[in-house]
N, C-alpha and C positions, 0 to 999 in steps of 0.2 A: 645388351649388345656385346659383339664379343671383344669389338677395338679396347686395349687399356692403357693408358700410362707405364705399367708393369709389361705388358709385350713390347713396349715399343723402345721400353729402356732395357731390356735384357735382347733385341733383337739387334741396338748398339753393341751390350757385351757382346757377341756372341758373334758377330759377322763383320766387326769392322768396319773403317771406313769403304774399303771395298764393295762391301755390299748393303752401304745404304740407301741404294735404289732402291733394294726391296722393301724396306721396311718405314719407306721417307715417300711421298709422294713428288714428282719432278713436276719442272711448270715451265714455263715456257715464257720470256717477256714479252709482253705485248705493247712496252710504253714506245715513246717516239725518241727516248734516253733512254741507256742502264743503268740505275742509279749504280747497280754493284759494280760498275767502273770505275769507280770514285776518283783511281788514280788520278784519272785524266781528264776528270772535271772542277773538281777542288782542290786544295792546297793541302798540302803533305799531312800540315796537323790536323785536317779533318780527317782524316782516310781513316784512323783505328774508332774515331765515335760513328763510321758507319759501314762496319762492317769488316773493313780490313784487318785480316790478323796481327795480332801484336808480338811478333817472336820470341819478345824480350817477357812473357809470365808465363811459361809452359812451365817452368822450374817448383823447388820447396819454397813458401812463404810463410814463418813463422808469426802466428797472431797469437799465441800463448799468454798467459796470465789475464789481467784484468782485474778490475772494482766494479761494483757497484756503482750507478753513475751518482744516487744518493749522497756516495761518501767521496766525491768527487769534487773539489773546489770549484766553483763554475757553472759546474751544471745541476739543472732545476729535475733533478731525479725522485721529487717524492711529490705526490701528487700534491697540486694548490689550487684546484677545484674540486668542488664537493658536489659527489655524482650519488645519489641511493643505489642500492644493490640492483642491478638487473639495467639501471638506464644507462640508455644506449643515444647519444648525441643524432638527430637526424635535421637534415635538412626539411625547410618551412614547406617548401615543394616538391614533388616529386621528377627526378630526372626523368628527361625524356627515355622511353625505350624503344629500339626498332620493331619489335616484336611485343605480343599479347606475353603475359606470364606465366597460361597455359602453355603457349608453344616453345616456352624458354624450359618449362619445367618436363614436357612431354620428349625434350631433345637432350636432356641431360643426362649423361653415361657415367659408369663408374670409370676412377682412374686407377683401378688395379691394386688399393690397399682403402682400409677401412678409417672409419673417422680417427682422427690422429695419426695414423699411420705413417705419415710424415710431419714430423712430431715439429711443433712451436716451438721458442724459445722464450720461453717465459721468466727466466731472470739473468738477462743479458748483464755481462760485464764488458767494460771499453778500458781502452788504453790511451795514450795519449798520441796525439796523431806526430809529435816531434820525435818518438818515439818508435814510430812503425818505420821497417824498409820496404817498403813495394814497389814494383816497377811503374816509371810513371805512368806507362798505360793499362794499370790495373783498375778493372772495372769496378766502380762503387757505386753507392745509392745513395745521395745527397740528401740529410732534412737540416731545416735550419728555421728551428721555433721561437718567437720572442729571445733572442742570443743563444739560445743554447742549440748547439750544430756537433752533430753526427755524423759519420760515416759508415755504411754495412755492406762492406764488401759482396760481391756477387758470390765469391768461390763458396761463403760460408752461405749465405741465403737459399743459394742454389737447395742445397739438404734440406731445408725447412720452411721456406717459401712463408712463416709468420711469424713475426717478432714483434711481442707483447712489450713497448717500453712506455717510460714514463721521461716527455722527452718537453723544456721547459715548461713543467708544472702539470702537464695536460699528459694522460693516459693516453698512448694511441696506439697504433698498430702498423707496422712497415710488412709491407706484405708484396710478394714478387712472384709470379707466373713465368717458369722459364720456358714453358711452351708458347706464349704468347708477348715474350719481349714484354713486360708490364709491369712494372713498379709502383706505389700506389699506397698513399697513406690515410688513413682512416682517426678520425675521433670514437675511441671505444668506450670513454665513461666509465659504467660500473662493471664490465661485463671483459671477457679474454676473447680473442677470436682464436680459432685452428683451422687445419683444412679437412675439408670434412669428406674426401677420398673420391669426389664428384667432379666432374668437370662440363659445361656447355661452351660451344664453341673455342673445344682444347682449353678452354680458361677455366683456372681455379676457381670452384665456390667455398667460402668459405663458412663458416658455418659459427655460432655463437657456443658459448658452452653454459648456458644460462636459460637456452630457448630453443636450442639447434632449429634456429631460424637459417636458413641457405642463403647465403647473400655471394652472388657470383660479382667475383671480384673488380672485372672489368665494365659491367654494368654499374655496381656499387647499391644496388637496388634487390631486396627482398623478393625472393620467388615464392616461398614455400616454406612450411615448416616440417619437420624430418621427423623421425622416429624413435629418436634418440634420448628423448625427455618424455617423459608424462604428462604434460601440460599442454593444456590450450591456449596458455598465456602469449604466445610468439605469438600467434596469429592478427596481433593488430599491429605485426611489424610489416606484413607482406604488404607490396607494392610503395614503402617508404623507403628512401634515399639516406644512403650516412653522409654526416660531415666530412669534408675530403679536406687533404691537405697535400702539396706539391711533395712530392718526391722527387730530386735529380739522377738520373740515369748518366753518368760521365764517368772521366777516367781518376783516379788519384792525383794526377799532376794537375790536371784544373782545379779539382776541389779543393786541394791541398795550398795551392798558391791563394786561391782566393780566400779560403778559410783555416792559415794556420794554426790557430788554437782548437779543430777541429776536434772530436776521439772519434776513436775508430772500432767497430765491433771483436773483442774478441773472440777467436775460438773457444775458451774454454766456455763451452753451450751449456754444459752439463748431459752431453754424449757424444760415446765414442762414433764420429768419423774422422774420418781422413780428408781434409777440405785441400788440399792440393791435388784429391781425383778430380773431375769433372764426371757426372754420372748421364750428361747428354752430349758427351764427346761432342762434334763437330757443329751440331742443331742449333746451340746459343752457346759457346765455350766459352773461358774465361780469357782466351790469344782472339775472340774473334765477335766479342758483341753479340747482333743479331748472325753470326755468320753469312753474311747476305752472297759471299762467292758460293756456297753451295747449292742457294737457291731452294731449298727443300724443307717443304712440312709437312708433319706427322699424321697418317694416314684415320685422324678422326675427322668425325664427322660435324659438318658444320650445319648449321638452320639456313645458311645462304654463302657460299661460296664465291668468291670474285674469280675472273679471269687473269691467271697470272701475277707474279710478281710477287706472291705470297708473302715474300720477308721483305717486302718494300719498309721503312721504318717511316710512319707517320705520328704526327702532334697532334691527337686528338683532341677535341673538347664536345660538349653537349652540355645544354641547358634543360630546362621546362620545356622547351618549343622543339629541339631537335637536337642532331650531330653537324658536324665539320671536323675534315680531315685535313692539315695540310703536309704537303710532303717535306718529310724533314732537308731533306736533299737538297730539294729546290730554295727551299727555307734559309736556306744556308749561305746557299748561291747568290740569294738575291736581297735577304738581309731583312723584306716587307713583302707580304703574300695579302693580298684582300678578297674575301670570300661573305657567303651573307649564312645565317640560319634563318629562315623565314624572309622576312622585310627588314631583320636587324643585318646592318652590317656589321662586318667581323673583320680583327684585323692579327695581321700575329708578325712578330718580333722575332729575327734571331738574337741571341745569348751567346757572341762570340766566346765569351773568356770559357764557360761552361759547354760550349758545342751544343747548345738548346734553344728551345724557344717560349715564347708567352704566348697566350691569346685576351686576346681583349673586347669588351663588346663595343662598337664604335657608333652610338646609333645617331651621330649631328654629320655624318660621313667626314670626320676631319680629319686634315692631311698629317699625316705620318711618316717622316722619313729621318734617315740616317744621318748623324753628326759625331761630332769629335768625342763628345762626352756620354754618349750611348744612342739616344732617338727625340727626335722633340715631335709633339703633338701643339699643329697648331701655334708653333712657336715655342712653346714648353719645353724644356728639355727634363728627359730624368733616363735612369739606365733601364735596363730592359725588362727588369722586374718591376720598375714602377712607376709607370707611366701614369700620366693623370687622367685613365680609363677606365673603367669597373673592368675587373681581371677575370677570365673566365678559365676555371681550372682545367689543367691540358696537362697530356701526361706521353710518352712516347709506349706504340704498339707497332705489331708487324699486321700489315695491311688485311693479310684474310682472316686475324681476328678482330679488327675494326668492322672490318664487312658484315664480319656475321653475327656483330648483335644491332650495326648497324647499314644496313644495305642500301639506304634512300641517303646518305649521307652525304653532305654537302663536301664536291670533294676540290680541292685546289693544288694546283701541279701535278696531278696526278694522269 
């Protein structure tokens, strides 16, 4: 096909904001709200978690130096599971998919460089988060492992979209789609992941460097094995699910207040960019989140396309049985969203202090609402990561790539 990642990033250089009509597809809202109004619907400090520009980080942001997080007092940077060469952590069952594997693997296009081409970070160094100045609304990517909590900034992710760490004991992988708003962390075991220069529905696939098995990031589920190894060995990965783990999408001032002993990812990658460009100008910037006032996305191709709204930003989750979308917005708004997968009902949480959400499976249908000390269920109270509910992993996307791996999806506020 001819659409790439690579025209649509040099049609940014090359034509400005001005002329991102041409190279951006427009959409039109069709909801009965704009969420990209935010102003006027939420309260001041949501506005920059959804969507509204931040004025205050267009500037230089120094993240220089760094450790090894190894040699780090605190953190659990050296593996303490023991993984054989090549295994790869997956789940007991396999995630639901909207689509057959065929028609995931027959719709997936190149993104205009080749495997590694947007090269990994494979031995990260941090700093200490008392340490860093960033503007409080500078976009990070929260994990926080058996104690040990990270921060990886967007600016620097943006370039590399996977970072190989070793984060409380456990090998993983922080991996982030800046075409598709998607943050999203991974158990990798024995194996490194990269991107492997492919993308289905504008989302990253990435790819193993052990099997070049294709594992498209936002399914999290094995398509295909690639052509890049000699081996028939991957092939008893396809159609299996990896272990997932929460990633926070938020700003440095949340994260930071709630987890001061935090580090934070250094630049020193080991190569040369410039993380104070932005190389998708306006599309997901680092002043504007999902950029949702411009309303535009990139003119590839999806397996199923929604009407409208394209950078809506939803909390997705899926199980065995199916999807559910809720709308972050509404989410926000109303604090308790209840939607079903199947015959299970579902229920999701905002995350005031973080601007996020949980999802949880609720299948005795019991009551859930808002208190002083975060939510009680049925009387229970606990805060909004741990309620006394089997937790169903959810992660924030922009809607028309929700849509298009899942189109039958259970949708709430939307």
């Amino acid at each position: 096909m001819i659409h790439s990642r690579r025209r649509f990033l040099s049609a940014l250089a090359t034509t400005g904001l001005g002329g991102l009509a041409g190279c951006l597809g427009g959409s039109s809202d069709n909801g009965t709200e704009n969420p990209s109004n935010v102003s006027e619907t939420l309260p001041e400090d949501f506005q920059i978690d959804l969507g509204v520009p931040c004025t205050e980080t267009g500037g230089s942001i120094d993240l220089s130096g760094g450790t090894r997080p190894k040699e780090i007092e605190g953190a659990r940077g050296s593996p303490e599971t023991t993984y054989e060469a090549g295994e790869i952590p997956l789940r007991e069952t396999q995630l639901y998919l909207g689509h057959d594997l065929k028609t995931l693997v027959e719709n997936h296009l190149s993104g205009g460089v080749a495997h590694d081409g947007i090269p990994s970070i494979d031995q990260p160094k941090f700093v200490a988060g008392g340490d860093v100045t960033m503007p409080p609304c500078e976009r990070v990517f929260g994990v926080a492992i058996d104690g040990d909590v990270r921060a990886y900034p967007q600016r620097i992710l943006v370039g590399h979209e996977v970072v190989n760490d070793v984060v409380g004991g456990e090998p993983v992988a922080i991996t982030y789609c800046p075409l598709t708003g998607t943050a999203q962390g991974f158990y990798r075991g024995g194996v490194t992941f990269g991107v492997s220069g492919q993308l289905v529905n504008s989302n990253l696939i990435m790819w193993d460097r052990e099997f070049d098995v294709r594992w498209p990031q936002l399914a999290a589920t094995a398509i295909e094995v690639g052509g890049e190894r000699p081996t028939s060995r991957g092939e008893r990965f396809v159609g299996r699910s990896l272990a997932e783990f929460r990633v926070i999408w938020t700003t440095w001032d949340r994260w930071s207040r709630k987890h001061p002993d935090t580090l934070v990812l250094s630049e020193d990658t080991g190569f040369a960019r410039n993380y104070n460009r932005d190389p998708y100008g306006s599309y997901t910037p680092v002043s504007g989140h999902y950029a949702l006032e411009t309303n535009r996305r990139p003119k590839l191709p999806l397996v199923t396309a929604p009407e409208g709204q394209e950078k809506r930003v939803v909390i997705g989750a899926r199980t065995s049985e199916g999807a559910i979308a809720f709308d972050k917005w509404s989410l926000l708004k109303e604090s308790v969203l209840n939607g079903s997968i199947g015959s299970t009902p579902i229920v999701a949480v905002a995350d005031k202090e973080l601007a996020t959400g949980y999802v949880y499976s609720n299948p005795t249908d019991a009551e859930v609402r808002g208190t002083d000390e975060g939510y009680a269920v049925d009387g229970v109270s606990g805060p909004p990561e741990k309620l006394p509910l089997d937790e169903i992993l959810g992660f924030e996307a922009m809607w028309f790539a929700w849509h298009g791996y899942y189109p039958d999806t259970n949708r709430v506020g939307l």
